[in-house]
C-alpha positions in Angstrom: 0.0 0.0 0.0 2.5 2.7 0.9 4.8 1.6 -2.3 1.2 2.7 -4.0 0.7 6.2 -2.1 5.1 6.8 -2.9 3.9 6.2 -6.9 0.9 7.9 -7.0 2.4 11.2 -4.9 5.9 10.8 -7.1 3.5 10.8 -10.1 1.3 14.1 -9.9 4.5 15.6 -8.1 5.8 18.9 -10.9 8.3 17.2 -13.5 11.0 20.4 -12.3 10.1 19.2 -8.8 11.1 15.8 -9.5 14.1 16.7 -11.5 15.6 18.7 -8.7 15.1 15.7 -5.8 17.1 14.1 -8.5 20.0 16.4 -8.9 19.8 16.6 -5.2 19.7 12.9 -4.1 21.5 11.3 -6.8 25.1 10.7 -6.7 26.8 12.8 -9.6 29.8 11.6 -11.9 31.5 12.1 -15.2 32.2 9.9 -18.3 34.5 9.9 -20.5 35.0 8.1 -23.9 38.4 6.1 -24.7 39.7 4.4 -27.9 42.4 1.3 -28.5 43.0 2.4 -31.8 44.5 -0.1 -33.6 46.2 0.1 -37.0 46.6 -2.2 -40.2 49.8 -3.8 -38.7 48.2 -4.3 -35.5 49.7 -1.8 -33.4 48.4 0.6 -30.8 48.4 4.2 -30.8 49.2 6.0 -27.5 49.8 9.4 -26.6 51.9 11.5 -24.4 49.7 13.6 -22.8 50.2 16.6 -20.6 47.9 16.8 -18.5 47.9 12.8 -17.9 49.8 11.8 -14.4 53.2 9.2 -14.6 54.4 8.7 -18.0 51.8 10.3 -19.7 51.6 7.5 -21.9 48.2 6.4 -22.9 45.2 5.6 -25.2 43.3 8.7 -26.7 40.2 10.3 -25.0 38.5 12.8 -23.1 35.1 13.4 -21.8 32.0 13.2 -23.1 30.0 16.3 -23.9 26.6 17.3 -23.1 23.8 15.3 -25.4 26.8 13.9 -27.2 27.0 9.9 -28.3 29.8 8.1 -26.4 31.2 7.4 -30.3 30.5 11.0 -31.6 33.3 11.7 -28.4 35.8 9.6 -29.6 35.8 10.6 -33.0 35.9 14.3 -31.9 38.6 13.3 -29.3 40.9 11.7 -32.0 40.3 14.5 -34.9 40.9 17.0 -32.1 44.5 15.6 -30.3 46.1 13.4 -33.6 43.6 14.3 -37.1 42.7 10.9 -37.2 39.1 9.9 -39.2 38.1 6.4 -37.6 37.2 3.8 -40.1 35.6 1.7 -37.5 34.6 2.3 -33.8 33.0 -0.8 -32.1 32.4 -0.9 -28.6 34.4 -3.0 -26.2 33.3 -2.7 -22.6 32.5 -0.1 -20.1 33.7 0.7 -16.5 33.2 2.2 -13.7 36.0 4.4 -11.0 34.7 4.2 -8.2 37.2 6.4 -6.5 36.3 9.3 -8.6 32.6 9.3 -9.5 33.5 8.3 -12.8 32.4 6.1 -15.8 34.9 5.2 -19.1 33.5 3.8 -22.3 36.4 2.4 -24.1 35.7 1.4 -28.0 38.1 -0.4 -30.1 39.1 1.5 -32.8 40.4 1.5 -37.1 42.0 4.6 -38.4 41.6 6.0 -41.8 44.4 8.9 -42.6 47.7 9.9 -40.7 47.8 11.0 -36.9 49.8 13.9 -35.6 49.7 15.4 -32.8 47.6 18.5 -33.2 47.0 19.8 -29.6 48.3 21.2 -27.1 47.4 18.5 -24.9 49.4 16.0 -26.5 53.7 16.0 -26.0 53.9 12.8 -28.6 52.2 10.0 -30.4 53.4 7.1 -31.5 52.7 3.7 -32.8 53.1 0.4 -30.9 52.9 -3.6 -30.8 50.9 -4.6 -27.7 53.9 -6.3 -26.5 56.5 -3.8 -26.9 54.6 -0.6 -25.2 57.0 1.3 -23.1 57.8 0.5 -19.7 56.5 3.1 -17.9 53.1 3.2 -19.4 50.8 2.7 -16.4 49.6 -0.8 -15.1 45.6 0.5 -15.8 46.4 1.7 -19.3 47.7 -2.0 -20.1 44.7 -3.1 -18.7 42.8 -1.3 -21.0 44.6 -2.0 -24.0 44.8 -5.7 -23.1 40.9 -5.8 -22.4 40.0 -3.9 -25.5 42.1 -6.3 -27.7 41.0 -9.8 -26.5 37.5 -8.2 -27.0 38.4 -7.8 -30.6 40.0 -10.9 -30.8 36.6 -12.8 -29.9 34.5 -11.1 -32.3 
């Protein structure tokens, strides 16, 4: 009975009303979009980025704007940081940081074209096999890159 009353109250409450207990109650987080972008001789593009913590060495990406698709993000990401076109862009899995509020959505990726580093975000790109990345690229961004490529390997 009371789940009733809660529905029919929740119901006739204003839609702004409604939206704001939302905003207010609801735990708030960001997403980003990634890509393992993998080229015709099978190796992976990472990029030195500045603003990125350790090496800097990792897979392209950046957040997701407002009302934009999760794949609209990663194309824009990758014209934006290296002029890259994607051929393909398939999903491969999602995550979620806990630590930071904060959901990735990483796609496995085909270029079309040359990349270069075209922002000022980005120190270096470069091309590598998934077995010969450079030491100090970060233990999570293997993880992704490793994740990403058995997912393509499956399909």
């Amino acid at each position: 009975m009371l789940k009733k009353v809660l529905g029919w109250a929740w119901r006739r409450t204003p839609r702004r009303m409604r939206r704001w207990s939302a905003l207010l109650f609801q735990k708030r987080f960001t997403v980003s979009a990634g890509a393992v972008v993998v080229d015709a001789e099978g190796r992976v593009l990472l990029l030195k980025h500045v603003f990125r913590s350790g090496a800097g060495w990792g897979i392209p990406g950046g957040f997701i704007s407002a009302g934009e698709q999760p794949e609209e993000a990663i194309r824009r990401e990758l014209q934006e940081e290296t002029g890259l076109e994607l051929e393909a862009c398939e999903f491969a899995f999602a995550r979620t940081l806990a630590k930071v509020d904060h959901v990735e959505i990483i796609f496995r990726c085909r270029p079309r074209g040359t990349a270069r580093a075209q922002s000022l975000e980005i120190n270096q790109l470069e091309w590598f096999a998934p077995d010969q990345l450079p030491e100090n690229v970060g233990r999570d961004q293997r993880y992704l890159i490793k994740r990403a490529l058995d997912v393509g390997a499956k399909a």
